[in-house]
N, C-alpha and C positions, 0 to 999 in steps of 0.2 A: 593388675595382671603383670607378670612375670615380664618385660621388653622384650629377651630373645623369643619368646610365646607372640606374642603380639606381633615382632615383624615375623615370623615364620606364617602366622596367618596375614598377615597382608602380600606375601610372596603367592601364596594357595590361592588368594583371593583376586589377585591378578590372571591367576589361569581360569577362572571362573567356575571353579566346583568347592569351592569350601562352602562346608554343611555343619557348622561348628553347634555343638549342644546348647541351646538356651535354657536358663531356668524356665522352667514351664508353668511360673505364677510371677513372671513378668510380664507387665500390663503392654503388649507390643504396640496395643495403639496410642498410650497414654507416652510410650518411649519414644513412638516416631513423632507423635504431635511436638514434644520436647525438642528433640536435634532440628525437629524443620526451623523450629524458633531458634532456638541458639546459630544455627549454621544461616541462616535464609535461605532455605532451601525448597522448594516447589515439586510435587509430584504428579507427572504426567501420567495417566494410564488409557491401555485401550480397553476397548468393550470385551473384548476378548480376553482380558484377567481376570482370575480368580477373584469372589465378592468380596473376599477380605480385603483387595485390597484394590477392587473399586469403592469402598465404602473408606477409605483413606483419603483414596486421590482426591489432587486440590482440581484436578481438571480430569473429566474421562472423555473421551471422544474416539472417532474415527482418525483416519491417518490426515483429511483435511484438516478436521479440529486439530489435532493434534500440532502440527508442521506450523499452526496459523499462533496456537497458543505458547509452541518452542520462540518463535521470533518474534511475539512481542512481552516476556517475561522479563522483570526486574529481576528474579531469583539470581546469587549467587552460582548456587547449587541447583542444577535440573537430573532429577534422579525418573529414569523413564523407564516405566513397567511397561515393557512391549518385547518388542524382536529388536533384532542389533540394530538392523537397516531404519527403524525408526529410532532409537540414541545417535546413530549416525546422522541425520538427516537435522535434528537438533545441534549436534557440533555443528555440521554445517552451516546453519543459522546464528549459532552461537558460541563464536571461537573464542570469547574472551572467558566464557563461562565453565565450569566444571560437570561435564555430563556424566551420570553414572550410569549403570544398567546393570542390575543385582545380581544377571546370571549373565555370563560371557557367550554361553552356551547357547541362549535363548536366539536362534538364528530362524531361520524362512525359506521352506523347500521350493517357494516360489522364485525368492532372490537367488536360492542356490543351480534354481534350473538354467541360469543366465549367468555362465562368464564372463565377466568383461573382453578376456583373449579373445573366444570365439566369438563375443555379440560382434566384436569390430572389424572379426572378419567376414560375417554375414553383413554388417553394414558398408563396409568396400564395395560389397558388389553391386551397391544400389547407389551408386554415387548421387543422383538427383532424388533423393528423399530424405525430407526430415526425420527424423526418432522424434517420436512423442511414446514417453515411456511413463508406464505405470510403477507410482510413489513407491510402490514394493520392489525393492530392486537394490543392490549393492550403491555405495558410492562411484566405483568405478563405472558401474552402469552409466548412474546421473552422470557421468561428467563426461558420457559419450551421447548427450539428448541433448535435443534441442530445446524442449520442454518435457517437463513431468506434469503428471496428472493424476488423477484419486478417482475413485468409484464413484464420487458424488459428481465430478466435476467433467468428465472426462467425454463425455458425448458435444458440453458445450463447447470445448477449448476444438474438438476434431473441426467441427460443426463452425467454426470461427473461421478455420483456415479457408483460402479458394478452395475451390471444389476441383480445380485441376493440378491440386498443389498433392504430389506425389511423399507417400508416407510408411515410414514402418514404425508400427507399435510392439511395445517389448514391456515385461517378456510373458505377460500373461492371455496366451490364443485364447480363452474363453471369454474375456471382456474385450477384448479387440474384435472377434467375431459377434459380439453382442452389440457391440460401437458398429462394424460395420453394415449389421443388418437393419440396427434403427436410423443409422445418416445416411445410408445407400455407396458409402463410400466401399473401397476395396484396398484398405491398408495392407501392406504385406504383413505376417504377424510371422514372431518368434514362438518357438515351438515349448512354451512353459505353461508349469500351471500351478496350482495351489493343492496339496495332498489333501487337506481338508475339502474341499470344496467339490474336488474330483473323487469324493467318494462314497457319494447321495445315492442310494438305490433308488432308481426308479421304479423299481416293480415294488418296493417297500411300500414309497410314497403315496403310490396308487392304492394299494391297500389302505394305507394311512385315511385318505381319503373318503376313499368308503366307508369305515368307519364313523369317520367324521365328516359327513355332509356340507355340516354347516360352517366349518371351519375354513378360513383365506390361508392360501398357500401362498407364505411370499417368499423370495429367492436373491442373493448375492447374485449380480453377475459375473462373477467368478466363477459360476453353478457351471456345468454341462450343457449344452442346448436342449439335450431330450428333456433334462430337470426347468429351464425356463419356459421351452413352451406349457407346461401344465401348473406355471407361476399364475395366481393372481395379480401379483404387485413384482416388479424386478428393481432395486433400487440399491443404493450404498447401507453400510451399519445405522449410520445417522439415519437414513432416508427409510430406512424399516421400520428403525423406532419411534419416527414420527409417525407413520402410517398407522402402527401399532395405535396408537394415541389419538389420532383424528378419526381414525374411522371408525364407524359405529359397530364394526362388527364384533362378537365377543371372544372368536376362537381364532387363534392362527396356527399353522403348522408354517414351524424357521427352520428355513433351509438357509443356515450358515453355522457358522462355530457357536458354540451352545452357550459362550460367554454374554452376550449380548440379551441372554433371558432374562439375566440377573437385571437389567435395567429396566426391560419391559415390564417386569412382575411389579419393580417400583413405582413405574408411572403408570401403569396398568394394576390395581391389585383386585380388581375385580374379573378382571380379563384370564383367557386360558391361551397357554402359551405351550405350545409340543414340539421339540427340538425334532427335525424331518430327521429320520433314520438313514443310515450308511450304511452301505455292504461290507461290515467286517466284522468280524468276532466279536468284540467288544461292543458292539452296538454303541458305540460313544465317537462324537463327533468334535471332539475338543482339539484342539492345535496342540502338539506336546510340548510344541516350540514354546507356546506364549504359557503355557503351565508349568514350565520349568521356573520362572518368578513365582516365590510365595513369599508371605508376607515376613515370616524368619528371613530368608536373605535380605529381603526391601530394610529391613533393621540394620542388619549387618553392613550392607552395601552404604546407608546412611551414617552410621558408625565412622564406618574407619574409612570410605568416601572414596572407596574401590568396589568394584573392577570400573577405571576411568576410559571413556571414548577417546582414543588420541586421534590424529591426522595427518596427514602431509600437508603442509597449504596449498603445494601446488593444484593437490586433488581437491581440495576444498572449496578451493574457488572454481574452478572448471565445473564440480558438482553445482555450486548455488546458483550458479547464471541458469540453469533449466526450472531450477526451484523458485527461484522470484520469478521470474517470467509467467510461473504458474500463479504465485501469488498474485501476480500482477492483474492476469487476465480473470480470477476469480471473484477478485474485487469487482473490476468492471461488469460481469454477470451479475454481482449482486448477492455471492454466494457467504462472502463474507465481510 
């Protein structure tokens, strides 16, 4: 390749939209298997990517798994098929290391509904409360928390504290209100949410249901309340797809992002799996955020070992202190 070509795409690639043409009888899993060896490099992915390139990753998980598998990886290279704020949260664990994230772009309506500016000034006003913020969240966020928390973990870490120990959770109201209705507590909650999550028809569902008698409806707490209370099961990505898996029943209707089928269908291949329906045109319940990573960029990004997570230290380290602390207390539950 041509050199001024090549830094002209690594300039494009730093903005995070180059879409450069692949031969299209290049073997891309046979290429990425290749660089991961040359480079030592390790690919995280969430449940929520495309199968192409869950069926690559050396790890797939939830944002637990994920955060648990970022801090204790020998890789060089950590290339993270997810949203920003999970590459971010990997630098943070791992500054000595090179983090990629294939698309710049791939961000999170949820992190995006929580400025750092404003969260700190809605936390001024609450001078005697913690921030216990949920894992989805900017760094600037984390690094105004006291602790961070994840969907699997996040009732027991509330649930640890006194019970008269005054708290605001940030920035997702649907899991804060779902925390607060199962521990009795009454966190003050920021007013965010998840695009995906908030946009489950209910009257769909119902319908869904009738059709399907037999089928277990289970639900992200991230869901709506109307959408949990007519949950069987309320649990984390991980804590679905194990239900998925233990319980004897053979039908479910998922009320979450439609990525995480691709893994049920795997450990399940006998089981029936019905992605729960959204009120929108498209009838598709996919995050566009986390589909903006395909498996051509994951090549590319590996390639030439851009678009890179940089940081401030100062925000770095202000970020991790809420992060191990979660680790910390997740160990002692037992969770990992």
């Amino acid at each position: 390749m041509n050199v001024q070509i090549e830094e002209a795409e690594k300039n494009l690639m730093k903005k995070g939209f180059l879409d450069l043409e692949i031969d299209p009888s290049l073997d891309l899993f046979a290429e990425i298997e290749k660089l991961k060896k040359e480079k030592n490099a390790v690919i995280l992915a969430h449940y929520y990517q495309e199968p192409d390139i869950q069926d690559i990753a050396d790890y797939i998980g939830d944002s637990l798994g994920l955060a648990q598998n970022a801090e204790k990886t020998n890789a060089d290279i950590i290339v993270f098929a997810g949203v920003h704020f999970m590459a971010e949260t990997a630098k943070i664990l791992n500054p000595d290391k090179k983090v990629l994230l294939p698309d710049l772009n791939a961000g999170c309506s949820l992190s995006d509904s929580c400025p750092p500016s404003l969260f700190k000034q809605f936390k001024d006003k609450h001078p005697d409360h913690i921030v216990i913020s949920y894992i989805n969240c900017s760094a600037g966020i984390k690094a105004l928390s006291d602790i961070i928390c994840t969907s699997s973990n996040a009732k027991q870490i509330v649930d640890s504290l006194p019970k008269d120990q005054k708290i605001i959770f940030a920035p997702d109201k649907n899991l804060g209100a779902y925390i607060n209705k199962t521990s009795g507590r009454e966190m003050v909650l920021w007013n965010g949410a998840c695009m995906v999550h908030e946009i489950f028809s209910l009257e769909k569902i119902t319908r869904l249901k009738e059709r399907h008698p037999n089928a277990k409806m289970i639900a992200h707490p991230e869901c709506e309340e109307a959408v949990l209370k007519i949950a069987d099961y309320i649990g984390s990505t991980t804590q679905l797809l194990k239900y998925t898996q233990d319980s004897g029943f053979n039908e479910f209707i998922v009320a979450t992002e439609a990525g995480i089928l691709h893994q049920m269908q795997i450990a399940s291949p006998d089981k029936t799996f019905i992605p729960a329906p959204p009120d929108n045109a498209c009838a598709c319940n996919d995050c566009p955020h986390m589909k903006l990573n395909t498996l051509e960029k994951l090549y590319l990004c590996l390639k030439y070992e851009l678009p890179e997570i940089l940081m401030d230290e100062e925000l770095r380290q202000a970020a991790k202190k809420p992060i191990e602390k979660m680790l910390q207390l997740s160990r002692s539950f037992g969770l990992i």
